[in-house]
Backbone and ligand atoms as CSV (ligand in chain L), in Angstrom:
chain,resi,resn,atom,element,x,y,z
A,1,UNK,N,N,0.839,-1.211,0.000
A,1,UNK,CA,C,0.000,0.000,0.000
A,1,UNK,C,C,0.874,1.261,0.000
A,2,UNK,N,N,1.915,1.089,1.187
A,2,UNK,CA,C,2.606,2.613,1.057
A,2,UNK,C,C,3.114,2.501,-0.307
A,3,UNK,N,N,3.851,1.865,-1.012
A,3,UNK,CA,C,4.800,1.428,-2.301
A,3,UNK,C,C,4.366,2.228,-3.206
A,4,UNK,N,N,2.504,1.886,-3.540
A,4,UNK,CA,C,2.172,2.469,-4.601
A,4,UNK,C,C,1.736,4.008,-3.949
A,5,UNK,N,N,1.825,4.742,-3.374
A,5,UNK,CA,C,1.456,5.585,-3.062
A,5,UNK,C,C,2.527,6.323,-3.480
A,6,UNK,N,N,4.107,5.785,-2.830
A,6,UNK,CA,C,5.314,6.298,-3.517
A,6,UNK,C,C,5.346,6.335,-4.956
A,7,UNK,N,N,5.098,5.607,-5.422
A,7,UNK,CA,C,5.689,5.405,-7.124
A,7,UNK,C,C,4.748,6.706,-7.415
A,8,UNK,N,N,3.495,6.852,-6.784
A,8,UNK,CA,C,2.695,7.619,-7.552
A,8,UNK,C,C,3.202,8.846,-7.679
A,9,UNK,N,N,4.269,9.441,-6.641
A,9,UNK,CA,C,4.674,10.313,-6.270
A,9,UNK,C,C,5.846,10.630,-7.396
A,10,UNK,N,N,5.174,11.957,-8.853
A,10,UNK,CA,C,6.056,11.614,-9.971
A,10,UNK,C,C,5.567,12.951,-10.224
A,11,UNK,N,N,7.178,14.043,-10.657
A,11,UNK,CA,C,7.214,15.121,-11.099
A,11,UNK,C,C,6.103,15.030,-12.472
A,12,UNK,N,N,5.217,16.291,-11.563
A,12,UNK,CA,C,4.532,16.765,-13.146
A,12,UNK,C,C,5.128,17.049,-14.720
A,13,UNK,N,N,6.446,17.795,-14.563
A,13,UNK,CA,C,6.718,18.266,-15.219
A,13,UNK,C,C,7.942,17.314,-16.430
A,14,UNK,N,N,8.807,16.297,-15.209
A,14,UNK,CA,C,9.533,15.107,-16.292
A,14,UNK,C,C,9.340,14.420,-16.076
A,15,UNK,N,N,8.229,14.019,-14.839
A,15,UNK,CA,C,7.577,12.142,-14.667
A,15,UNK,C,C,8.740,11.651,-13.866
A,16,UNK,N,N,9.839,12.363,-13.251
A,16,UNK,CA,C,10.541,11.317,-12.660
A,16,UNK,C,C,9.720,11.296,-10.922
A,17,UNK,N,N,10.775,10.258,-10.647
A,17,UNK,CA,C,10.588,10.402,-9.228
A,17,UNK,C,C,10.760,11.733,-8.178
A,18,UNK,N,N,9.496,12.097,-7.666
A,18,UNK,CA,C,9.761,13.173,-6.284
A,18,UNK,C,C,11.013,12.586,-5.207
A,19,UNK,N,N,11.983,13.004,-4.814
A,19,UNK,CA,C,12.891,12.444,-3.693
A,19,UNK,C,C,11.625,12.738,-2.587
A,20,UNK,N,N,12.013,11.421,-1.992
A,20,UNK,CA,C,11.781,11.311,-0.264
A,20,UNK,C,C,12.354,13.041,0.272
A,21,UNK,N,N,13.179,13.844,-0.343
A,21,UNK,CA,C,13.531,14.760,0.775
A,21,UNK,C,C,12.439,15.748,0.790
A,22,UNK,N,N,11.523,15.896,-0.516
A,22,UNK,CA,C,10.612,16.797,-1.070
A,22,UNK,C,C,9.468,17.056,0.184
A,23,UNK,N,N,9.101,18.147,0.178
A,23,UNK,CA,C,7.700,18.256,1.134
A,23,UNK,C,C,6.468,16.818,0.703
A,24,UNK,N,N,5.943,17.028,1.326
A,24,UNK,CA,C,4.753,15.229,1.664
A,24,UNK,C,C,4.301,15.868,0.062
A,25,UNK,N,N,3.320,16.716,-0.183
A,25,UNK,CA,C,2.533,17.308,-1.063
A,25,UNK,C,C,3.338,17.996,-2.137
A,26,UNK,N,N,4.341,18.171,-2.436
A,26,UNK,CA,C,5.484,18.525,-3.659
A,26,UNK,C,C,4.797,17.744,-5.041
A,27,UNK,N,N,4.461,18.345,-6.239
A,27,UNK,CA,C,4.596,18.179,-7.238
A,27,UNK,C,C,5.148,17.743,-8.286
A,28,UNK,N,N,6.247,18.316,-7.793
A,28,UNK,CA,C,7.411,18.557,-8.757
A,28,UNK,C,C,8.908,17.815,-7.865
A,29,UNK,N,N,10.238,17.291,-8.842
A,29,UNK,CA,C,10.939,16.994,-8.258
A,29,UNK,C,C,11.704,18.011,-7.501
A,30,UNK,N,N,11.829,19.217,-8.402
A,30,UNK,CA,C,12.632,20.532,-7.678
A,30,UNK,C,C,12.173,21.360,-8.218
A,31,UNK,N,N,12.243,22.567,-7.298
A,31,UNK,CA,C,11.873,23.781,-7.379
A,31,UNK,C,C,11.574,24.404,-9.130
A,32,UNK,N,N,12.710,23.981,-9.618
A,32,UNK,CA,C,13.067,24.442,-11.366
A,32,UNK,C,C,11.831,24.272,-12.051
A,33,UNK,N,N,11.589,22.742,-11.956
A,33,UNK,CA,C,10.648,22.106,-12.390
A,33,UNK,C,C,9.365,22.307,-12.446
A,34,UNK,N,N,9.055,22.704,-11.103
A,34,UNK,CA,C,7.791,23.515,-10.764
A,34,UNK,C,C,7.285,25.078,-11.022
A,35,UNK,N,N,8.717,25.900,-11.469
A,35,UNK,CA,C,8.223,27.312,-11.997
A,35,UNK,C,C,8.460,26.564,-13.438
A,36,UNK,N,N,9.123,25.904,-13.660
A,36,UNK,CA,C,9.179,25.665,-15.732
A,36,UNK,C,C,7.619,24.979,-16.088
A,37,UNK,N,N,7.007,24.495,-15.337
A,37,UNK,CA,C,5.578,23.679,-15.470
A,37,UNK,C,C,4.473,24.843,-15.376
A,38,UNK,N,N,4.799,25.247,-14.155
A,38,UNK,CA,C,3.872,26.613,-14.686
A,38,UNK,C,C,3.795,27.756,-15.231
A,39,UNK,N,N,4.988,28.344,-15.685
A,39,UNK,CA,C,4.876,29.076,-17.128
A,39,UNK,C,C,5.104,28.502,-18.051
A,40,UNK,N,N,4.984,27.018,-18.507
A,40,UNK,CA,C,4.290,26.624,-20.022
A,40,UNK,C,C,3.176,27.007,-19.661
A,41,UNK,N,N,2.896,26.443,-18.707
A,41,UNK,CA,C,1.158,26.726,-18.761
A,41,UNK,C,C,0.550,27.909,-19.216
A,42,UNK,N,N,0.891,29.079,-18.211
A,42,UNK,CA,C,0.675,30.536,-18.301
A,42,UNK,C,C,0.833,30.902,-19.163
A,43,UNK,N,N,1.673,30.857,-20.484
A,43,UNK,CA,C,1.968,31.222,-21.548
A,43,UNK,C,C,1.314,30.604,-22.383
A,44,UNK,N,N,0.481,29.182,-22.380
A,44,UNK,CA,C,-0.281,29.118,-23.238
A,44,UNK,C,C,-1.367,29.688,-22.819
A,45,UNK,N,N,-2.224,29.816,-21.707
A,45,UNK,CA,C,-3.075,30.790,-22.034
A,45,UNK,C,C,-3.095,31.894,-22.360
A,46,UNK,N,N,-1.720,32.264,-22.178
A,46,UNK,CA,C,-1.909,34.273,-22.684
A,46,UNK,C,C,-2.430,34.246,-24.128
A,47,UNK,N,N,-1.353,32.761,-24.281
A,47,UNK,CA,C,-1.019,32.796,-26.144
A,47,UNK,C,C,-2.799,32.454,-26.540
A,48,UNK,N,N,-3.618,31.906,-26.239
A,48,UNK,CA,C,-5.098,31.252,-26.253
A,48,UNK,C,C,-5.886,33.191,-26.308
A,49,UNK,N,N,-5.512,33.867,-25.145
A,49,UNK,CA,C,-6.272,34.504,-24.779
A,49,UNK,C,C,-5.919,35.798,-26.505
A,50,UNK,N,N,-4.785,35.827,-26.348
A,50,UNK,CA,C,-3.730,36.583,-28.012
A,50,UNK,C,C,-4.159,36.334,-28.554
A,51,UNK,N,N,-4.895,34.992,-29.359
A,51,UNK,CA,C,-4.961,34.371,-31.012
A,51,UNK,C,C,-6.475,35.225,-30.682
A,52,UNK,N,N,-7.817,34.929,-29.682
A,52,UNK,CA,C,-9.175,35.254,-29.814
A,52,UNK,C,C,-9.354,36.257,-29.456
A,53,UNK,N,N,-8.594,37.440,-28.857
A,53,UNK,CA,C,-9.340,38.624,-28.861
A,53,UNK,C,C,-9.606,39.657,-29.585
A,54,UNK,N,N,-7.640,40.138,-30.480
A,54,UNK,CA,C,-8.026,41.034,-31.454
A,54,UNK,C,C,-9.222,40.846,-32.278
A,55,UNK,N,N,-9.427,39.291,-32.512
A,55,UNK,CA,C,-10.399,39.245,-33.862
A,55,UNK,C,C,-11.722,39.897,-33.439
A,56,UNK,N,N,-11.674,38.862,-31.979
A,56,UNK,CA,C,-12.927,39.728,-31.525
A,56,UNK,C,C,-13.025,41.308,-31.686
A,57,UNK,N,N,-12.667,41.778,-31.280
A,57,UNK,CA,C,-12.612,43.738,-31.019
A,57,UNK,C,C,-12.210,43.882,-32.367
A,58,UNK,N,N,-11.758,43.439,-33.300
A,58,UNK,CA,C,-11.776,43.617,-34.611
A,58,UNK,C,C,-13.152,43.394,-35.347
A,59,UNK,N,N,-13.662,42.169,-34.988
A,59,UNK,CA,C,-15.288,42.350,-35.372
A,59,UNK,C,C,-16.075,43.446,-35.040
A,60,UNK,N,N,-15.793,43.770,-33.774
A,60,UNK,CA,C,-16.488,44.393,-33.258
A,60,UNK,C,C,-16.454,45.886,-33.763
A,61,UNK,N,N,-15.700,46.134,-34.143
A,61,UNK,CA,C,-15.388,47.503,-34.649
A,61,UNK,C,C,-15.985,47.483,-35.789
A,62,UNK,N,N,-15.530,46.620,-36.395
A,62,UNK,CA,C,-16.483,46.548,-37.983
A,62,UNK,C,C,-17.882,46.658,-37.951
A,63,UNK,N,N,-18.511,45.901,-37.149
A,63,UNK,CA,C,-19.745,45.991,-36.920
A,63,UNK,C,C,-20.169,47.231,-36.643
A,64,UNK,N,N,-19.307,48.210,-35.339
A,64,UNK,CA,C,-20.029,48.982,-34.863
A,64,UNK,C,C,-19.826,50.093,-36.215
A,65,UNK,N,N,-18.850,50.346,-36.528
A,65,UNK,CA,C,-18.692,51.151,-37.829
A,65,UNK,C,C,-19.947,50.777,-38.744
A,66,UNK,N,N,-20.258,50.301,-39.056
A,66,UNK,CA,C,-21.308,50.024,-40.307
A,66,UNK,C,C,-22.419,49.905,-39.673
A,67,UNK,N,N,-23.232,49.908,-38.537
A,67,UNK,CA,C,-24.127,49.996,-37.626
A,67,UNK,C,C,-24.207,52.149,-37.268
A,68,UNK,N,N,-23.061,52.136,-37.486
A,68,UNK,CA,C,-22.967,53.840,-37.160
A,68,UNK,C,C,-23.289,54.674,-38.380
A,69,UNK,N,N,-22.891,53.869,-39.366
A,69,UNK,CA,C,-23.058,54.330,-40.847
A,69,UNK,C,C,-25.075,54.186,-41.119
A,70,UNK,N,N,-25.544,53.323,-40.535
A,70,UNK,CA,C,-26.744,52.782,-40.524
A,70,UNK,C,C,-26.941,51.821,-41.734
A,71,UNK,N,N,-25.648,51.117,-41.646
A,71,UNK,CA,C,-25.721,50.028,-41.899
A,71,UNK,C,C,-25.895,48.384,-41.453
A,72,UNK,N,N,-27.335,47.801,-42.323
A,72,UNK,CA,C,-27.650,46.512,-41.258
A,72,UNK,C,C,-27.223,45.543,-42.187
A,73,UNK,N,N,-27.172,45.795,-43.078
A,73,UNK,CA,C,-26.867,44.379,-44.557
A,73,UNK,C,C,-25.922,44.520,-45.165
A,74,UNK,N,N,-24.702,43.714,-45.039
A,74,UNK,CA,C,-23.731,43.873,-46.600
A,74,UNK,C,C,-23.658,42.457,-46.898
A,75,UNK,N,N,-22.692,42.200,-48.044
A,75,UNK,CA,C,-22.479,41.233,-48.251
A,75,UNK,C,C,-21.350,40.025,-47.627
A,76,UNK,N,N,-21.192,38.776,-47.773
A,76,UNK,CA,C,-19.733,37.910,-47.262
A,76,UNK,C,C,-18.930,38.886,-47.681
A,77,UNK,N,N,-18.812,38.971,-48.484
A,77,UNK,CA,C,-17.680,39.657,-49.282
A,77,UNK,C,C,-17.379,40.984,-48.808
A,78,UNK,N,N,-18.280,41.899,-48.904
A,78,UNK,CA,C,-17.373,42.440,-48.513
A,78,UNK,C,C,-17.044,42.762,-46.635
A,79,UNK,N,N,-17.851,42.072,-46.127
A,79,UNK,CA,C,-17.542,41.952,-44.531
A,79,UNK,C,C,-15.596,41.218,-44.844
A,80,UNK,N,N,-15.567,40.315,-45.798
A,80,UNK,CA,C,-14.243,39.503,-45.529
A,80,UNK,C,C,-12.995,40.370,-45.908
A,81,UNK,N,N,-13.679,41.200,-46.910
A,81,UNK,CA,C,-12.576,42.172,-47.299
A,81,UNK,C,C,-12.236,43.420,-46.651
A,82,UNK,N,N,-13.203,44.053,-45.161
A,82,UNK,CA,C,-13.199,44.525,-44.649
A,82,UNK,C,C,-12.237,43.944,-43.089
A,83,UNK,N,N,-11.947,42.863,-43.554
A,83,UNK,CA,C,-11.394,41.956,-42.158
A,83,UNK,C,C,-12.043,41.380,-41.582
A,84,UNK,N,N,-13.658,40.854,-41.833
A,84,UNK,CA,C,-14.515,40.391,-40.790
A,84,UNK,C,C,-13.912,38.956,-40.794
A,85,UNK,N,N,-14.111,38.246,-39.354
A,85,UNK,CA,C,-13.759,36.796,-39.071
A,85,UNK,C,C,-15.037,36.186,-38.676
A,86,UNK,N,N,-15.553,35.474,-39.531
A,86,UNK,CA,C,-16.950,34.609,-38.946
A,86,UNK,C,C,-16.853,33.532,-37.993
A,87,UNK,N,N,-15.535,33.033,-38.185
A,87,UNK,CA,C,-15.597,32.425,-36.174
A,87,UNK,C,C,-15.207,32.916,-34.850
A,88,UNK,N,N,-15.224,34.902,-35.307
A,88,UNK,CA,C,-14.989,35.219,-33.939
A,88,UNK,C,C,-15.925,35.882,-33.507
A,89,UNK,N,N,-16.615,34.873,-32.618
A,89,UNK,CA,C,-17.910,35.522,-31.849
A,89,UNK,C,C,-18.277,35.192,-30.609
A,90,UNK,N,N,-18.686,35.990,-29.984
A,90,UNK,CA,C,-18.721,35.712,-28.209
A,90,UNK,C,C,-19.953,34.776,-27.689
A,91,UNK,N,N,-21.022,34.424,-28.435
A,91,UNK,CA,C,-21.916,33.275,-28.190
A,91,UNK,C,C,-22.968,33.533,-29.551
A,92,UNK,N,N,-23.595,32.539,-29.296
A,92,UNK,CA,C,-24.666,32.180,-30.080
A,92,UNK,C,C,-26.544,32.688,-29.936
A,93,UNK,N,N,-27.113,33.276,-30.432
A,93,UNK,CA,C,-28.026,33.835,-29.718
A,93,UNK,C,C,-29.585,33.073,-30.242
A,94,UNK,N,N,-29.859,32.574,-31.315
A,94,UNK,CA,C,-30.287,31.238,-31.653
A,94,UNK,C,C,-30.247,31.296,-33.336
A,95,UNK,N,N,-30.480,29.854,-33.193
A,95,UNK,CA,C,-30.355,28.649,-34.676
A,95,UNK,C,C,-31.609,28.926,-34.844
A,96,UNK,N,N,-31.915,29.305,-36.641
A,96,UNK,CA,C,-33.465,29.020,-37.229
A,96,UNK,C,C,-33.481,27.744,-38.284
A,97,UNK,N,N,-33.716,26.373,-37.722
A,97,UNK,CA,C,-33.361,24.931,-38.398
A,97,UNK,C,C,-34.468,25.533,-39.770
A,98,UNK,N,N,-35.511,26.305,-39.724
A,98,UNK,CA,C,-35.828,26.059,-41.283
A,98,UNK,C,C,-35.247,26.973,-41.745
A,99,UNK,N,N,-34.659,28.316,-41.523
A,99,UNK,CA,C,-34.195,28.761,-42.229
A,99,UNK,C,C,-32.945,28.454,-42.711
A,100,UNK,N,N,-32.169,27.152,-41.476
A,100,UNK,CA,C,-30.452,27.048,-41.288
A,100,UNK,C,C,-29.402,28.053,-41.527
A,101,UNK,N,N,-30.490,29.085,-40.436
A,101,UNK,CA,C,-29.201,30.288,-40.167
A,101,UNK,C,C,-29.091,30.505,-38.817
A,102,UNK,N,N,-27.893,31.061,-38.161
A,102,UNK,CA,C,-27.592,31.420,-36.711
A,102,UNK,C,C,-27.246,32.536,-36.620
A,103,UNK,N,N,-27.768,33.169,-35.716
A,103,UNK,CA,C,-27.629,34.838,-35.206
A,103,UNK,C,C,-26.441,34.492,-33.971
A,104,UNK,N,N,-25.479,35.077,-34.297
A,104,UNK,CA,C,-24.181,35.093,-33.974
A,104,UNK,C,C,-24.293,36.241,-32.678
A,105,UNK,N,N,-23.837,36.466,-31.623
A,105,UNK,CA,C,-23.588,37.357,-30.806
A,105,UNK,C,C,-22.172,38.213,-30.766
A,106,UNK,N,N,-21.958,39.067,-30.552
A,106,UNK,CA,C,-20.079,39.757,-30.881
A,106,UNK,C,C,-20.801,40.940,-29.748
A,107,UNK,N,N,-20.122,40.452,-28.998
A,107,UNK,CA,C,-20.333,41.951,-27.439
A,107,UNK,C,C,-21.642,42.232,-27.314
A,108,UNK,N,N,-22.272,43.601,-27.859
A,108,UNK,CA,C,-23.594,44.081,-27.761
A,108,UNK,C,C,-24.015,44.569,-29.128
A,109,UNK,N,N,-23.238,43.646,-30.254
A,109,UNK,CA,C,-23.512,43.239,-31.675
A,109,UNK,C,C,-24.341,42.098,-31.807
A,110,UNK,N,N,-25.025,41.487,-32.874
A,110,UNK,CA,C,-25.042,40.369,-33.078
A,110,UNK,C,C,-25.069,40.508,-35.027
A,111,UNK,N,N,-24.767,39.436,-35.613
A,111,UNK,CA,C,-24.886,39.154,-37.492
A,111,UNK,C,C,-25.476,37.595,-37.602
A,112,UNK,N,N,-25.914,37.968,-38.393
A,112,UNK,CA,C,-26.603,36.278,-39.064
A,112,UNK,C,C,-26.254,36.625,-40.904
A,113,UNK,N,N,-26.278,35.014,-40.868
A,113,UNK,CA,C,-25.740,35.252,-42.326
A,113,UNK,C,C,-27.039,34.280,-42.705
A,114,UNK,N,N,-27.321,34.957,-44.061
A,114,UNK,CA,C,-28.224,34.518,-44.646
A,114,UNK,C,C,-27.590,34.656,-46.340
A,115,UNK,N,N,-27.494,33.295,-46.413
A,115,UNK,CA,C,-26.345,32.903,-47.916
A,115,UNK,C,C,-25.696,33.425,-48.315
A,116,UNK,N,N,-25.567,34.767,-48.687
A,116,UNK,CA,C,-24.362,35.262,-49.177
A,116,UNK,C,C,-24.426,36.601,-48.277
A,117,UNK,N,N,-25.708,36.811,-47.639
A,117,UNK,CA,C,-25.434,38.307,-47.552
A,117,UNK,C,C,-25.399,38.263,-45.385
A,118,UNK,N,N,-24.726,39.317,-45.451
A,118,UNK,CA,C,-24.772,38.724,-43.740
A,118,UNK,C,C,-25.726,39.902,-42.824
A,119,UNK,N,N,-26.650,40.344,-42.134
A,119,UNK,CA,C,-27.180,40.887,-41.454
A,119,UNK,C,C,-27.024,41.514,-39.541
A,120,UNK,N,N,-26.800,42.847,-39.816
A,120,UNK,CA,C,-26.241,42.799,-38.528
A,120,UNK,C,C,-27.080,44.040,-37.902
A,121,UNK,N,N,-26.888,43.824,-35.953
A,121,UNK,CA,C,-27.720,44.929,-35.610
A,121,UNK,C,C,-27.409,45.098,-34.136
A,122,UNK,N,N,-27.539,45.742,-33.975
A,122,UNK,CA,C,-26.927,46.217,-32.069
A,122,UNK,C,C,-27.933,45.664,-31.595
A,123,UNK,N,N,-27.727,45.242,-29.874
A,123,UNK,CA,C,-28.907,44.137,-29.350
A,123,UNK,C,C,-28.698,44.942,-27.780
A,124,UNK,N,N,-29.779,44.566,-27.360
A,124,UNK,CA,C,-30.010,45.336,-26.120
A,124,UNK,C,C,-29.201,44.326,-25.177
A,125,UNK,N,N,-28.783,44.546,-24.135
A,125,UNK,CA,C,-28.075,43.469,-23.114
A,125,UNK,C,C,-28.471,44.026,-21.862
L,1,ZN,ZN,ZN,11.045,17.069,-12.601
């Protein structure tokens, strides 16, 4: 019983063995190990949080620009040539299965695309 309790006892970060000298609850074999394990980590979320936001606030700008213009309809095209990203959106606000379109949410935006042309409009929150 104690045996496997030891073996279990295995640096997160290279799988080796924790020494017996380590605190009871230690992670990691040494200290190194344990700040190098958690800034991979930390750094991939910054890097996670980096890739999805500009796009977001980049949508968002687009939107609000052409919403300011009093604009509610353009086309794919030219939303794509304007920089729009159609998978960056902050939730879903609902699916119409007969029409098979989804009203997309982006902050206190939302767009639905309806075949070629995409539809957009500020939403109360
Ligand atoms: Zn280690």
């Amino acid at each position: 019983m104690m045996e496997t309790h030891k073996e279990n006892r295995r640096c997160r970060y290279c799988d080796d063995r924790i020494p017996e000298t380590r605190n009871k609850g230690a992670l990691y074999c040494c200290d190194q190990h344990g700040w190098t394990f958690r800034n991979n980590n930390n750094a991939e979320e910054r890097a996670k949080i980096r890739a999805s936001e500009p796009g977001l606030y980049k949508n968002r700008k687009i939107l609000k620009d052409l919403i300011d213009k009093g604009i509610s309809e353009i086309s794919k095209k030219t939303a794509s040539c304007l920089g729009f990203d159609f998978n960056c959106f902050t939730g879903i606000i609902k699916t119409d299965p007969l029409l098979k379109t989804t009203e997309y949410k982006l902050f206190e935006y939302s767009f639905t695309v309806f075949g070629d042309l995409i539809k957009i409009k500020k939403i109360v929150i």
